[in-house]
C-alpha positions, 0 to 999 in steps of 0.5 A: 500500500502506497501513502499518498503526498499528503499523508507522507508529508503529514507523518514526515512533518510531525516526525521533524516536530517531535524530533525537534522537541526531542533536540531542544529538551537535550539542551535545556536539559544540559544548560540547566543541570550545568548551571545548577551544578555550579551554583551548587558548587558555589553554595554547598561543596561539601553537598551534592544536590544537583542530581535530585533535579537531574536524575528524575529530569534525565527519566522523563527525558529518557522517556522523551526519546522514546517517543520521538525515535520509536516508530508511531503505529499507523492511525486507527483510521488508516488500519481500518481501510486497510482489511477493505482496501485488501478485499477490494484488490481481490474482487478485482483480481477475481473478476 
């Protein structure tokens, strides 16, 4: 089964959003931890609470890339016509 433009567009468009998403998560993530590490450097060197924020911070980002480089599922919309579209190519074919 072939997509037509407006769905490769569609499905390639919304991958390039969630990736972006993804990408600008990883930097404030980084920009963030960095500074907070700093200033808890500066405050309190004898204790370490940066990793309080960026560990549980870090799950949800873990979580983020999985959702932006797994594979969607096609929509339910599309599965539904596909069992119709097969059906359809066989009358043809027996016709």
């Amino acid at each position: 089964m072939v997509d037509t433009p407006d769905e490769d567009y569609h499905r390639d468009s919304a991958r390039v959003r969630a990736l972006r998403g993804f990408y600008a998560h990883v930097i404030v993530y980084i920009v963030v931890n960095i500074a907070l590490l700093v200033i808890n450097l500066i405050a309190s060197p004898n204790v370490l609470w940066f990793y309080w924020i960026a560990v549980p911070w870090g799950i949800g980002l873990f979580f983020h890339a999985l959702d932006a480089f797994t594979v969607r599922l096609p929509d339910i919309e599309r599965a539904n016509r596909v069992p119709d579209e097969v059906a359809e190519r066989r009358r043809r074919r027996a016709g």
